[in-house]
N, C-alpha and C positions, 0 to 999 in steps of 0.2 A: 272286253277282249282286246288285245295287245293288236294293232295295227298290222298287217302283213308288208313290209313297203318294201322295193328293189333298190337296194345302194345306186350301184349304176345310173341311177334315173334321175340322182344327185352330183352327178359326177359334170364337170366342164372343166375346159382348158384354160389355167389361170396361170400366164407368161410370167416370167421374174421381172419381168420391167415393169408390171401392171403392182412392184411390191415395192415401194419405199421403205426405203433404210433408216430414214430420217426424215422428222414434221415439215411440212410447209412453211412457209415464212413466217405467214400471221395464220394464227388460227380460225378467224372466222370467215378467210377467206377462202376456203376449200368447195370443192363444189358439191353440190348436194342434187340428189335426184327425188324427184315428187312424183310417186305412185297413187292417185286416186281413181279410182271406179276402170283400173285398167288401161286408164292412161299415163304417159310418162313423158314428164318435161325437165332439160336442165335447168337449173341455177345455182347462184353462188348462197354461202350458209348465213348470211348477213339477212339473206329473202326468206327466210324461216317463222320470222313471228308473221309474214303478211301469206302464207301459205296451209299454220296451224288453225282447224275452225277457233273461231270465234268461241268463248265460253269452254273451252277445253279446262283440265288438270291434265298439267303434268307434271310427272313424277321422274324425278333422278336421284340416281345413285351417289351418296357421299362419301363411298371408303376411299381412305388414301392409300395406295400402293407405298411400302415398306421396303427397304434395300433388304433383302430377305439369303443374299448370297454370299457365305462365310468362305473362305481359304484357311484350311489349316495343312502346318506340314510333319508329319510322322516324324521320329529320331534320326527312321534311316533316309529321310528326305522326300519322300511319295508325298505326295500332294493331295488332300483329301478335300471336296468339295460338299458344302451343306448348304443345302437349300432349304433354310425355315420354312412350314406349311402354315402350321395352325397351332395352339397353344393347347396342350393336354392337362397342365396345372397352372392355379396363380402361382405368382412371384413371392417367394419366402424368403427377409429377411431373416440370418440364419449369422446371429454372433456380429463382423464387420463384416458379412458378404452375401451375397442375395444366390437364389438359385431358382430354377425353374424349367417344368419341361416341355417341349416342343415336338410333334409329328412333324419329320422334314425328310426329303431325299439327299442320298448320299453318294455322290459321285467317289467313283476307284471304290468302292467300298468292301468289295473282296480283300481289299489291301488293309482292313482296317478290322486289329483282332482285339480288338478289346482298349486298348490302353488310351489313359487320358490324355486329349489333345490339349493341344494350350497356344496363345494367341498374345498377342501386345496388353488383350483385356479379358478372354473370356477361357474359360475349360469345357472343354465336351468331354460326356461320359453316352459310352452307347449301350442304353439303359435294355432296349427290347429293337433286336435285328429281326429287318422283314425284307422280304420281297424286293418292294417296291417304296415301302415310307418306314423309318424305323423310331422308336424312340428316342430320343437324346436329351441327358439333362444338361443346363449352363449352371456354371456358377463364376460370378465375380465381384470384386471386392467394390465396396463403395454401396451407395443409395441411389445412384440414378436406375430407372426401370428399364428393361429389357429392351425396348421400341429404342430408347436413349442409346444406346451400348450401339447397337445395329447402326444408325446412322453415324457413328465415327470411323467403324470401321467396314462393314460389309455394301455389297454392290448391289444397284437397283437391278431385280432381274426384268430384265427384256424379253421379248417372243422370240423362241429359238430361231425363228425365219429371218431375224435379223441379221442373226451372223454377226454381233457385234458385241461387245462393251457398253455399258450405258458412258455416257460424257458427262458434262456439267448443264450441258441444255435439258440432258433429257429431265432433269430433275426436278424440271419446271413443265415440260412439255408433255410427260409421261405422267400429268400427276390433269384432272379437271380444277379448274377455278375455284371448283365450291366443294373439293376434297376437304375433307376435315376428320375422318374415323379413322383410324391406323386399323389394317387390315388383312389387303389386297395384296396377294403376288403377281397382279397383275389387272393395269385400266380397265375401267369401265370404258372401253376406245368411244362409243357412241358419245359420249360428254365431254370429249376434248375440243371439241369445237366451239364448245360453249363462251363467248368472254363477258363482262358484264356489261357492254355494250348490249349487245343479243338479248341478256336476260332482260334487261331494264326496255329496252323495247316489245319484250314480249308482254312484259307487265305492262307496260302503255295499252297493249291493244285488249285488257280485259281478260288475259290469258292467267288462270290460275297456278301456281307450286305449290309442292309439295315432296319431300324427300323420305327415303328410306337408306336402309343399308345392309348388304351386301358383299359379305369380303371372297371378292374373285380367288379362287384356289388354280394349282396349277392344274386341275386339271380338265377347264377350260380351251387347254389345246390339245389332249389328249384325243387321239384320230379314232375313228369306228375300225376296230380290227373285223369283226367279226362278219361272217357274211350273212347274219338274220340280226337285224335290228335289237331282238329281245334277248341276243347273247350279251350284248355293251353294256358294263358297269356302269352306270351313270356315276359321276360325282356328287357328292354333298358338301355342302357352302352355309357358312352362319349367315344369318338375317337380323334385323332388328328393325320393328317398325312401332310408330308413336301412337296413341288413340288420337292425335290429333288428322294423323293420316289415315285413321280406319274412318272417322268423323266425314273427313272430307270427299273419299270414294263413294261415302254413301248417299250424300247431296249433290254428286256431278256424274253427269252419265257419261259424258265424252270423255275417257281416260286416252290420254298418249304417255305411252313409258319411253322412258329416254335409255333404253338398249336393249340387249339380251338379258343384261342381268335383273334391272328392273320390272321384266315382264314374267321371266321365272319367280318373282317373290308376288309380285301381283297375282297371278294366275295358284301361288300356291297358296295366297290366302283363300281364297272360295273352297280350296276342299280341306283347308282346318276348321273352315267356316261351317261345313259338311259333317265334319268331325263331333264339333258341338254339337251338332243339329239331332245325332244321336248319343250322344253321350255330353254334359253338359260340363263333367271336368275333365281334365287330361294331367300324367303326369309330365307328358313331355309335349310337344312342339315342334311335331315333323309331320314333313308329308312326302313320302315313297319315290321311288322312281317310277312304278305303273298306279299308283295309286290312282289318277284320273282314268283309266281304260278298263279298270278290274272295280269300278262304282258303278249303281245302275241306278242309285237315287239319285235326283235332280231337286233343286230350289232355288229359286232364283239368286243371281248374284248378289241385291239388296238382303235379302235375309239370310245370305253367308256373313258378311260384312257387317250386319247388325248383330248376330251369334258371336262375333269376336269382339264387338265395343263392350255389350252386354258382359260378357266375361271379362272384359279387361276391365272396366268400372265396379263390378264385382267385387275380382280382385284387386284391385287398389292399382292398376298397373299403369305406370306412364308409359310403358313401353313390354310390347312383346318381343322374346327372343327366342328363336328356335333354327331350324334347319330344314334346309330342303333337296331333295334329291332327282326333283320331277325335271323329267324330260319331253319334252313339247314335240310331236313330230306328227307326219301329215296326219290325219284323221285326227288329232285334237280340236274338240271344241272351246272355242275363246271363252272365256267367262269377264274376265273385267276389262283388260286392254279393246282399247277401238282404233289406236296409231299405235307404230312403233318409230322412232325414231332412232338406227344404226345402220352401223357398217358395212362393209362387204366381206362375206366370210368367207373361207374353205372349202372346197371341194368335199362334199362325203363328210363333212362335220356334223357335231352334234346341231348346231348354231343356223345352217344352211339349212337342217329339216325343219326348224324353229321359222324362219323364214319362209318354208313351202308350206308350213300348214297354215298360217296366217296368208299368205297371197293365192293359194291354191297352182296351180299350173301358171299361174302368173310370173312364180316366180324369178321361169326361166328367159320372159319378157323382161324383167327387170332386169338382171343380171347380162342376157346379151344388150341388151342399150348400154349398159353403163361399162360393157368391155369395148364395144364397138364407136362411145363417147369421151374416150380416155379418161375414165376415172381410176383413180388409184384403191386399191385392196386393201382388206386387213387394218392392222391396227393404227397405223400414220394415215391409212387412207383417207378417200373422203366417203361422203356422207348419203341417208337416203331417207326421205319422212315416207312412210308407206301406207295409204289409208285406205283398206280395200271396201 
């Protein structure tokens, strides 16, 4: 059964000044707030490996955030905006010039009847008009691959709360240390803080890694319009995780995910795991947006996590890849996450229930300390390990 919860009950007062425009000086010097068993103390994010228990895994996010934001201009001069999403087909060489097509949003897009855009490098053709994301195919000459093309010319998209342009820092500042997957329209914010300072110290103290991946879609900021929780479209976001990480979830009990993002792919392994548990093949690789609240089987988290080595060893698989569209809010029960390590999020977000159902009423503890301790919000903000 779908959770009854009251928006409102999510709701607090978060000032523009409590929202940076732009990172902190040095990254790992942000402050971090430590929630255990209900209590909450400052420090600075350097004090992270001497805070995480002892014998932990943890798991981060390695998509790299992608300049995802095209300008093209009409004949008659309109100004048409494309925001690459997600890629709909591979990349086809086609004679001397490649093509391929992308789910993206389309800013003035009323303005735009059909005809082929064109750019210093690239042509849009708008293949299937929607709503809200519509088709678009590229094509352009040459062999460099589409990720290639985008970094010459298109702009890193930022969270609209910035109000800004990305610059030349953000390029470095907007991206984790140990980004490496092209992706994401948008950080994984909880792993900015990470330098390898940080990491190298937390491997000193016995502290286990392990990564996955995760490409943040836009619609990650997308606000809860609706006034019953079970009207909100959740988002669905690619994944991709290694047997070497299903291996290692299943030998360590103290999991801490390093954000939001790596705790939706955590938590939505147990019920693919579930999936198996009744049906031992699958053709696809998804887990629902109610999928956890409309299940009445249970198995332990270990024989979800061994249901999917099992089948990936099976199948020959280094790597699982599928999608997920679950949304975490109060009345979820944890399945693999035991920390989270993120940000400070939104009022009435999807991100903010994710956080109350993990701390319980606590939440609102955490949240006034860290307004009332001048900690900064959102995605430049600082930081908070949460271990209830």
């Amino acid at each position: 059964m779908i959770p009854q919860i009251h928006l409102p009950d999510y709701q607090y007062v978060l000032p523009d000044d409590k929202i940076p425009s732009f990172p902190s000086a040095e990254r790992d010097k942000s402050k971090l707030l430590f929630y255990k068993k209900g209590a909450v103390s400052s420090h600075i994010f350097t004090e992270i490996s001497d805070l995480i228990p002892a014998q932990s895994l943890l798991i981060f996010n390695d998509t790299k955030v992608f300049p995802a934001r095209l300008n093209f201009k009409k004949s008659t001069g309109s100004a048409i905006e494309i925001f690459c999403l997600q890629p709909v087909s591979v990349q086809k060489i086609v004679g001397n010039f490649s093509e391929m097509q992308w789910l993206c949003m389309v800013g003035n897009q009323k303005k735009w009847k059909g005809e082929i855009l064109e750019n210093q490098f690239l042509k849009a053709e708008l293949i299937e008009k929607k709503e809200a994301e519509s088709v678009i195919k590229f094509t352009w000459l040459g062999d460099l691959d589409f990720y290639s093309v985008l970094e010459q010319i298109a702009e890193l998209p930022l969270p609209p709360y910035m109000n800004r342009k990305a610059t030349n820092e953000d390029q470095n500042r907007y991206q984790t240390v140990y980004a490496s997957e092209k992706g994401s329209v948008a950080a994984p914010t909880a792993g900015l803080h990470f330098t390898e300072k940080v990491l190298k110290d937390i491997e000193s103290k016995g502290i286990k890694r392990q990564k996955l991946t995760l490409h943040v879609g836009a619609g990650t900021f997308k606000p809860i319009k609706s006034e019953k929780i079970d009207n909100h479209d959740m988002h669905s976001e690619r994944f991709s995780v290694s047997v070497s990480l299903i291996k290692s979830l299943i030998e360590n009990q103290f999991v801490v995910s390093v954000g939001t993002t790596s705790t939706r792919v955590l938590e939505s392994l147990y019920w693919f795991g579930l999936q198996l548990e009744k049906q031992k093949t699958t053709s696809e690789v998804f887990v629902s947006q109610w999928e956890p609240y409309q299940n009445n089987t249970k198995i332990s988290a270990k024989q979800s996590l061994e249901n999917i080595y099992n089948y990936m060893i099976n199948n020959k698989l280094e790597t699982l890849d599928g999608q997920t569209q679950i949304i975490i809010i109060p009345g979820y029960e944890f399945k693999i996450c035991k920390g989270i390590i993120t940000n400070f999020h939104q009022p009435e977000s999807t991100l903010i229930l994710l956080v109350a159902a993990f701390l319980g009423i606590d939440w609102k503890k955490v949240y006034d300390y860290a307004l009332s301790n001048d900690f900064r919000f959102l995605s430049y903000g600082d930081s908070s390990l949460l271990i209830p």
